[in-house]
C-alpha positions in Angstrom: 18.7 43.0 61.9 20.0 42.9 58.3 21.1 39.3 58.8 17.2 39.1 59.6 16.0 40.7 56.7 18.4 39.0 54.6 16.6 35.3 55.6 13.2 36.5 55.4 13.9 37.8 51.4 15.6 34.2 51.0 12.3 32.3 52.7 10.2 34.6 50.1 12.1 33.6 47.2 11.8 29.7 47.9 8.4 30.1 48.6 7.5 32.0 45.3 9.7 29.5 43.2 7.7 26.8 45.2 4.5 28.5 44.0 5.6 28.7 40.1 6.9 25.3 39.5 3.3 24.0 41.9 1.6 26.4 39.0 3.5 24.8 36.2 2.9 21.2 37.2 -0.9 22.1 38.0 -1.1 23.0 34.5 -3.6 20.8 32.0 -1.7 18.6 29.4 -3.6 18.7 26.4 -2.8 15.8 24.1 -3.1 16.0 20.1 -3.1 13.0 17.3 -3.7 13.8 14.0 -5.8 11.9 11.3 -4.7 13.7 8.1 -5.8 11.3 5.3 -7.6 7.8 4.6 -8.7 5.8 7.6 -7.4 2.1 7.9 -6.6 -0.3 10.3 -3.1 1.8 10.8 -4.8 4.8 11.2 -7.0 3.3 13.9 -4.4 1.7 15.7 -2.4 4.8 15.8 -5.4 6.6 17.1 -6.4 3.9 19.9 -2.3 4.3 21.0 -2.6 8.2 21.1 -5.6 7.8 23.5 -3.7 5.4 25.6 -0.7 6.9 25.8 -2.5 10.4 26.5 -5.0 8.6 29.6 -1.3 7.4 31.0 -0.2 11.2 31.2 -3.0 12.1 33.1 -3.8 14.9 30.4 -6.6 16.8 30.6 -8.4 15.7 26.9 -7.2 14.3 24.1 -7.5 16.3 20.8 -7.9 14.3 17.2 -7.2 17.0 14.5 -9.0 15.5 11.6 -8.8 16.2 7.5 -10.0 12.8 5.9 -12.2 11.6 2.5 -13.6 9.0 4.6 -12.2 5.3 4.8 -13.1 1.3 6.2 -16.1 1.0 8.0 -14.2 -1.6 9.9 -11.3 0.8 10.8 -14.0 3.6 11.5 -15.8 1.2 14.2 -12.6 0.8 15.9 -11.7 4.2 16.3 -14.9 5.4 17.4 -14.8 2.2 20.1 -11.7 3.9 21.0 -13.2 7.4 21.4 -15.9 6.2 23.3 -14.0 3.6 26.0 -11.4 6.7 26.6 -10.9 7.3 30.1 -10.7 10.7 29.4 -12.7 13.6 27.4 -11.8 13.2 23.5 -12.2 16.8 21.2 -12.7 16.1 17.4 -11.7 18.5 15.6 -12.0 19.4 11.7 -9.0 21.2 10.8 -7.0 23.0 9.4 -9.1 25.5 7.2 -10.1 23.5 4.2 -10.3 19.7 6.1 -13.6 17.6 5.4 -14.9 14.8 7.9 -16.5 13.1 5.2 -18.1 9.3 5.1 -16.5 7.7 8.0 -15.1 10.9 9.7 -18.7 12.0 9.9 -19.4 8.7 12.6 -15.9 9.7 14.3 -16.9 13.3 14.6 -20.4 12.6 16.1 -18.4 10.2 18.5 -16.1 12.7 20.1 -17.2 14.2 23.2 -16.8 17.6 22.0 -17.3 17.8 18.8 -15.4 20.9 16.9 -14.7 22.4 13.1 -12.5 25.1 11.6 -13.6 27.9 9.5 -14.1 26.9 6.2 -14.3 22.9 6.5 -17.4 20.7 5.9 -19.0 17.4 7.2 -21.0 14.8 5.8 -21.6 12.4 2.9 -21.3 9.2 5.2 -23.9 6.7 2.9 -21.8 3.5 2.4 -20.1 2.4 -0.7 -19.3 -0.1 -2.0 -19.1 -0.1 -5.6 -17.5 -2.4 -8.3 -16.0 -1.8 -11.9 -17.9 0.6 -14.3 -19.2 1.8 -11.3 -22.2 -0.9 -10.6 -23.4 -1.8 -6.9 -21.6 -4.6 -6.4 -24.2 -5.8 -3.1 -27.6 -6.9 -4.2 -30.6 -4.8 -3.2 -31.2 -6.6 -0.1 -27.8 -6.6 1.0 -27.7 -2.7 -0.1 -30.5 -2.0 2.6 -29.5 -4.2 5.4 -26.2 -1.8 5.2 -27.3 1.1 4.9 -29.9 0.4 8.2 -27.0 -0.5 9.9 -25.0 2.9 9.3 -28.2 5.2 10.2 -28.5 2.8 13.5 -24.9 3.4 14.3 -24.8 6.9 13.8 -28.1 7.5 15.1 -26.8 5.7 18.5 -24.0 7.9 18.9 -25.6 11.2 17.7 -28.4 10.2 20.7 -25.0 9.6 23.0 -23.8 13.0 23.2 -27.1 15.1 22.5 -26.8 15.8 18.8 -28.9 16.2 15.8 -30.2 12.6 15.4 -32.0 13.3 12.2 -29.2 15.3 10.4 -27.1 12.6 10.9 -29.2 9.9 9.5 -29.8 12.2 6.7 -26.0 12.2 6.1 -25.5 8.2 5.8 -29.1 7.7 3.9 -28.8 10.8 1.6 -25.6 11.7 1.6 -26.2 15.3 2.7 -23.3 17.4 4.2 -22.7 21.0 5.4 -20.8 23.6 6.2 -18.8 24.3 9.8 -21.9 27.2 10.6 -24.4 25.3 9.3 -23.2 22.2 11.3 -23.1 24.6 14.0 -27.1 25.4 13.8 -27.9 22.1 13.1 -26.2 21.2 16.7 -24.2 18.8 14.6 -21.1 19.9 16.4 -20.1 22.1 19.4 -17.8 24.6 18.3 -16.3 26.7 15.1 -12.8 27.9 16.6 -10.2 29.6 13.9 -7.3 27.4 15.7 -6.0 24.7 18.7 -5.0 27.8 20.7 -9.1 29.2 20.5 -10.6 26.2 20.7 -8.7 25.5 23.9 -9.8 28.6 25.7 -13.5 27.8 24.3 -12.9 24.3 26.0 -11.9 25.6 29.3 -15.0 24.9 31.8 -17.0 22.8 29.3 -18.5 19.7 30.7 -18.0 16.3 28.9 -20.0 12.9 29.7 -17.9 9.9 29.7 -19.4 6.4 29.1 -19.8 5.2 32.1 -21.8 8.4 32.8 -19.0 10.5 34.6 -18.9 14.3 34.3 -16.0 15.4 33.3 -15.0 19.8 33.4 -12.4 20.8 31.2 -9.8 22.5 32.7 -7.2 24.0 29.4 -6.6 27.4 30.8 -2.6 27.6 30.4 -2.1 24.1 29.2 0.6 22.2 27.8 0.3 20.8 24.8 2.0 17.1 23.9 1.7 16.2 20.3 2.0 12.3 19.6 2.5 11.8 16.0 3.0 8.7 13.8 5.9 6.3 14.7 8.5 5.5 11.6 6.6 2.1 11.1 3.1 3.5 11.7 4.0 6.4 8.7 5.7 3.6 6.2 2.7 1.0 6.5 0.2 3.5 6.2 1.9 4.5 3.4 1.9 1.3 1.6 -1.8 0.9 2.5 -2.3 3.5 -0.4 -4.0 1.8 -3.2 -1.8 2.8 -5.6 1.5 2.1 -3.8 0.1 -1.6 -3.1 -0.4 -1.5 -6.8 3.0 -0.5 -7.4 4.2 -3.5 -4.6 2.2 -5.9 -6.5 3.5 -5.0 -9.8 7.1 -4.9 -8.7 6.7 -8.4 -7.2 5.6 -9.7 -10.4 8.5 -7.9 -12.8 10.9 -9.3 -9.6 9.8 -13.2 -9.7 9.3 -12.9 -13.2 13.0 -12.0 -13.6 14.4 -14.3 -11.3 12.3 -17.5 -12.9 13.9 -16.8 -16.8 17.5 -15.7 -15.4 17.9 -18.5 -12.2 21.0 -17.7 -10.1 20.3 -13.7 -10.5 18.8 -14.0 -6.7 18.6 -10.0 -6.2 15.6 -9.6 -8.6 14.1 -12.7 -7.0 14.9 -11.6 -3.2 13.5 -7.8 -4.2 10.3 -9.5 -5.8 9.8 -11.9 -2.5 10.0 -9.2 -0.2 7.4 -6.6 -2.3 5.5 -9.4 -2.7 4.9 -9.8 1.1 4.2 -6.0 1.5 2.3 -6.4 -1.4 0.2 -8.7 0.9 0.2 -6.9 3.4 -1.2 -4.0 2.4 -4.2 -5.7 0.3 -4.7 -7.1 3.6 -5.7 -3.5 4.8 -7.7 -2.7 1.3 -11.3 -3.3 -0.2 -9.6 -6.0 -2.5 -11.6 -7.4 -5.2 -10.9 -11.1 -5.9 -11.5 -11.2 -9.6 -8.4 -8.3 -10.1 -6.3 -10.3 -7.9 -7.3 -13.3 -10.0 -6.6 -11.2 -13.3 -3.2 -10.4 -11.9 -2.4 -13.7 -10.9 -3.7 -15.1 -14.6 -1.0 -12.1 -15.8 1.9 -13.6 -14.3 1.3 -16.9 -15.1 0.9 -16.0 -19.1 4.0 -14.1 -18.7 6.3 -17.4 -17.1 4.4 -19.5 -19.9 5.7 -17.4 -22.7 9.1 -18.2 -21.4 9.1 -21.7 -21.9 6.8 -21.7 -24.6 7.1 -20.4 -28.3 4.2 -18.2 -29.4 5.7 -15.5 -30.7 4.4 -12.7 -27.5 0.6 -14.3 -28.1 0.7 -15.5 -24.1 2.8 -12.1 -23.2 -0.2 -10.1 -24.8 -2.8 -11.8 -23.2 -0.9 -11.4 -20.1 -1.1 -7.7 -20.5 -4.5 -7.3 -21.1 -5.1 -9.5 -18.1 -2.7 -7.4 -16.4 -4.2 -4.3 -17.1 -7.8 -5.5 -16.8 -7.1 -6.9 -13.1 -5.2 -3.4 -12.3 -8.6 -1.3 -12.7 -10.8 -3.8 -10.3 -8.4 -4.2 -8.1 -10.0 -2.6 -5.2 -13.7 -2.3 -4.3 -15.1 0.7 -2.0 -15.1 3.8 -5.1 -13.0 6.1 -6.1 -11.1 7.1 -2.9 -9.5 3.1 -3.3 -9.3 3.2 -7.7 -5.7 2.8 -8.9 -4.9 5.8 -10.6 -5.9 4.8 -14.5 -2.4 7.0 -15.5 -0.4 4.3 -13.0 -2.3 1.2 -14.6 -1.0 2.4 -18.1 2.7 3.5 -16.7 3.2 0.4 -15.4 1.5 -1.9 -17.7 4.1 -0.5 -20.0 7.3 -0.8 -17.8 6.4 -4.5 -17.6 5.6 -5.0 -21.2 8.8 -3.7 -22.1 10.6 -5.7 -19.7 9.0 -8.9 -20.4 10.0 -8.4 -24.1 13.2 -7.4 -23.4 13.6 -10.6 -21.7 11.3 -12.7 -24.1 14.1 -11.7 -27.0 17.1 -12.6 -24.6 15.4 -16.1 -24.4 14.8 -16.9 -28.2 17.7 -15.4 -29.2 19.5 -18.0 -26.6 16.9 -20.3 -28.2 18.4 -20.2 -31.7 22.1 -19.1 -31.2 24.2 -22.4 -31.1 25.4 -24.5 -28.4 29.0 -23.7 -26.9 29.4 -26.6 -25.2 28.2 -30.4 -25.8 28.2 -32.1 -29.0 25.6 -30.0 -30.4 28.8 -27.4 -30.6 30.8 -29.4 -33.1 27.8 -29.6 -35.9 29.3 -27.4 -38.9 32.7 -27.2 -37.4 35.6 -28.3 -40.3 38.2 -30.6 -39.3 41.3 -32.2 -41.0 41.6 -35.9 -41.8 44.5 -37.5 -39.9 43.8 -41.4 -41.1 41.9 -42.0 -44.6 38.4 -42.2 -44.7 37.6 -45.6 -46.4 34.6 -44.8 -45.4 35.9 -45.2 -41.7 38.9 -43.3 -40.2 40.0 -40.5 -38.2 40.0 -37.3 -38.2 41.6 -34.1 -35.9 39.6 -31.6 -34.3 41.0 -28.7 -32.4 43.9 -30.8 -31.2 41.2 -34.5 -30.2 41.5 -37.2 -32.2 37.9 -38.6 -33.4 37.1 -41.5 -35.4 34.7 -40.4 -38.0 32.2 -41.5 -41.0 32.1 -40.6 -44.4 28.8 -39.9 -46.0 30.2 -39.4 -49.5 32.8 -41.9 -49.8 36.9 -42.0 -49.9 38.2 -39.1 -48.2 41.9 -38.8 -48.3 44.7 -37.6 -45.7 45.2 -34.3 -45.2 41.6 -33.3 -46.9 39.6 -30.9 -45.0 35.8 -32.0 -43.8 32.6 -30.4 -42.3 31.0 -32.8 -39.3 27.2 -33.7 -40.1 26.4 -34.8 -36.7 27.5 -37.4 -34.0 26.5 -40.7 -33.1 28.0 -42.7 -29.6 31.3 -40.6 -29.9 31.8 -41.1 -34.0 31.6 -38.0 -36.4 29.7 -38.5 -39.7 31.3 -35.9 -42.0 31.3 -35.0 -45.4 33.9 -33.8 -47.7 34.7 -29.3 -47.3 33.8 -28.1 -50.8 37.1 -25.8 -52.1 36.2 -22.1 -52.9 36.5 -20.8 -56.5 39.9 -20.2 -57.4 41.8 -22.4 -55.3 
C-alpha cells in the first residue's frame, strides 16, 4: 500500500517537472539589438546580423532599441531592407527616456512593424542634408528636389506599408517637422508609449504584425526570455573609427607618421605606425560623406610638408602646408554638422603637427650646416704638421696618414704647422697656421 503511494507521489513529481521545463521551453525569446548613436554601414550590418541571428533562434520578435541623430541614407536603406525582409515581427523602439529617431531613424522607425517610443523622446526632422563649407547647399536646385521627392516617396511607401500617418511623415522629410512620443502617438505615427522593455513587452503580447509577404503574425511575449546581441569587438572598434573625428585623427597621424619616416629613413616604427593609420584612415572615409576638395587639401598639406625637407625656404612651404592642412580639416566631410570635425580638434592637431614638423625641419638644417664627419669634406679647416718641406710640393701628417700636399703661400718648412684649404684627387692645398700673439 505505502510502496504504492510511494510510486504514484514519484509519477507526480516527474510529471510536474515534465510540465515546467515543457513551460520553460514554450516560453517566447525576445531578441534585442541596440542602435545607440550614428547610423553607417557598421551599424547596418550589425543590425541585418541581429535580425538573422534572432530569425535562427526561432524568437518570437526582434526588438531594435534606438537613440540616434540620424546618419547615411545609404546605410538607412539597408537597415530598413533588413526590417522589412525579416522573417519575423521587428519592434522599434525609441529609448531610453531622452533618445531621438531623428533624420534617418525617422524612415527606420516608420519601417518597424510595431512601431514604439519612451516617455520623454521625440521623432522627426528627416529632410536630407547635404551641405558643404560655410554651410552652402552643395546640390544644385534640381538635384535638391529630385532628393528630396525621393525621401517623401520612400517614407511615404513605408508609412502606407504598415497603416501610418502618410502625411505626417512626408511633412517630416519635406519640412523637417518632429514631435513628441504623445503627440506621435495621436498622430498614429507610432504604436505605443511604454516607460520600459519589460511594459512594452506585456503591451506586445497578442498584437498582430503583417509581415511582407502578407503573413499575420500574433505576438506571443507573455513570460519571455530575453537574448540581447550586442556589438562584436570588431563591429564596436570600426564603428568607432567611422567617427568623423577619429578618422580625422587616423588621417592626421598617418601624415605626422610617413612624414617622420621620409626625413629620418631607417626609423621604420613611425613609418609602420603611419602605414597602418593610414589604411584605417581609409577605411573609415570609406564609410563617411567625404568631401574631395578636403582630401585634396590634406594631400596638398603633406606634400608641402616633405618639400620643405628637401628644400630651403625657411618654413614658407611648412606654412602653407598648415593652412592647407587646416583648411582641408574643416571640409573634410559633407552631410552637416552631425559629420564636421570638431573646429577645437582641427586647431589641436594642426598644432601638434606644426610643432613636430619644426622640430624636425630644425634637426634637418642644423644637419644641413653642421660639418661633415666623414669624407673629405671632414678634413677642410683641420691643421696638420709638415713631415717633408713644402717647396711648394711636399708632405704633410695628418692624424697619423701621410698626405702629399700644396702650398698656396709659398716655402713651408719641416715641422711648421698648417690649416688644409681643400682637396683635389687625393692632394691637400694648405696654407701656412698663423702663430697666436705671444708665442
Amino acid at each position: 500500500m505505502f510502496r504504492a503511494i510511494r510510486i504514484l507521489s514519484l509519477l507526480g513529481l516527474l510529471i510536474m517537472a515534465f510540465t515546467a521545463l515543457g513551460v520553460r521551453a514554450a516560453s517566447p525569446t525576445i531578441v534585442v539589438i541596440t542602435i545607440d548613436g550614428i547610423i553607417n554601414p557598421v551599424m547596418a550590418d550589425y543590425v541585418a546580423r541581429g535580425i538573422e541571428e534572432a530569425e535562427d533562434m526561432n524568437a518570437t520578435a526582434c526588438v531594435i532599441q534606438m537613440d540616434t541623430p540620424g546618419g547615411l541614407d545609404t546605410a538607412m536603406r539597408d537597415i530598413v531592407q533588413s526590417i522589412v525582409e525579416a522573417r519575423i515581427p521587428v519592434v522599434v523602439y525609441v529609448s531610453p527616456a531622452g533618445a531621438r529617431a531623428a533624420s534617418a531613424g525617422v524612415f527606420i522607425t516608420m519601417a518597424g512593424h510595431v512601431a514604439a517610443m519612451s516617455p520623454n523622446t521625440a521623432i522627426g526632422a528627416a529632410s536630407p542634408v547635404s551641405i558643404g563649407p560655410e554651410g552652402e547647399v552643395e546640390m544644385s536646385e534640381t538635384m535638391q528636389e529630385k532628393v528630396l521627392n525621393d525621401a517623401a516617396a520612400y517614407i511615404r511607401s513605408i508609412a502606407e506599408a504598415h497603416g501610418r500617418n502618410v502625411e505626417w511623415a512626408e511633412l517630416a522629410v519635406r519640412e523637417a517637422v518632429s514631435a513628441t512620443e504623445r503627440e506621435a502617438l495621436e498622430l498614429n505615427v507610432v504604436d505605443i508609449v511604454s516607460s520600459d522593455l519589460d511594459s512594452l513587452l506585456s503591451e506586445l503580447n497578442g498584437w498582430e504584425a503583417t509581415l511582407l509577404g502578407g503573413a499575420v503574425v500574433t505576438l506571443e511575449t507573455q513570460d519571455p526570455v530575453i537574448q540581447y546581441i550586442d556589438m562584436s569587438w570588431m563591429e564596436e572598434f570600426l564603428f568607432a573609427i567611422t567617427d568623423p573625428n577619429i578618422a580625422y585623427v587616423l588621417l592626421s597621424l598617418a601624415t605626422l607618421g610617413l612624414f617622420v619616416e621620409i626625413s629620418n629613413p631607417g626609423l621604420i616604427f613611425p613609418g609602420v605606425a603611419g602605414g597602418i593609420c593610414l589604411i584605417l584612415a581609409f577605411y573609415s572615409l570609406g564609410n563617411l560623406p567625404v568631401n574631395i576638395a578636403g582630401i585634396l587639401l590634406v594631400v596638398v598639406a603633406f606634400g608641402l610638408f616633405i618639400a620643405e625637407v628637401f628644400t630651403e625656404t625657411f618654413g614658407l612651404l611648412t606654412a602653407g602646408g598648415i593652412i592647407s592642412l587646416v583648411l582641408g580639416s574643416l571640409i573634410l566631410f559633407k552631410g552637416g554638422p552631425l559629420f564636421q570635425v570638431n573646429p577645437w580638434l582641427v586647431g589641436t592637431i594642426a598644432f601638434v603637427i606644426a610643432a613636430a614638423f619644426v622640430f624636425v625641419l630644425t634637426r634637418v638644417v642644423a644637419s644641413h650646416r653642421r660639418q661633415p664627419a666623414t669624407g673629405w669634406e671632414e678634413l677642410i679647416g683641420k691643421t696638420a704638421v709638415v713631415r717633408a718641406a713644402l717647396v711648394p710640393e711636399g708632405m704633410v701628417l695628418y692624424k697619423g696618414e701621410r698626405w702629399m700636399a700644396v702650398s698656396e703661400e709659398g716655402r713651408i718648412e719641416l715641422n711648421e704647422k698648417v690649416v688644409i684649404d681643400r682637396v683635389d684627387s687625393l692632394k691637400l692645398y694648405v696654407h701656412r697656421q698663423k702663430k697666436e700673439a705671444g708665442n
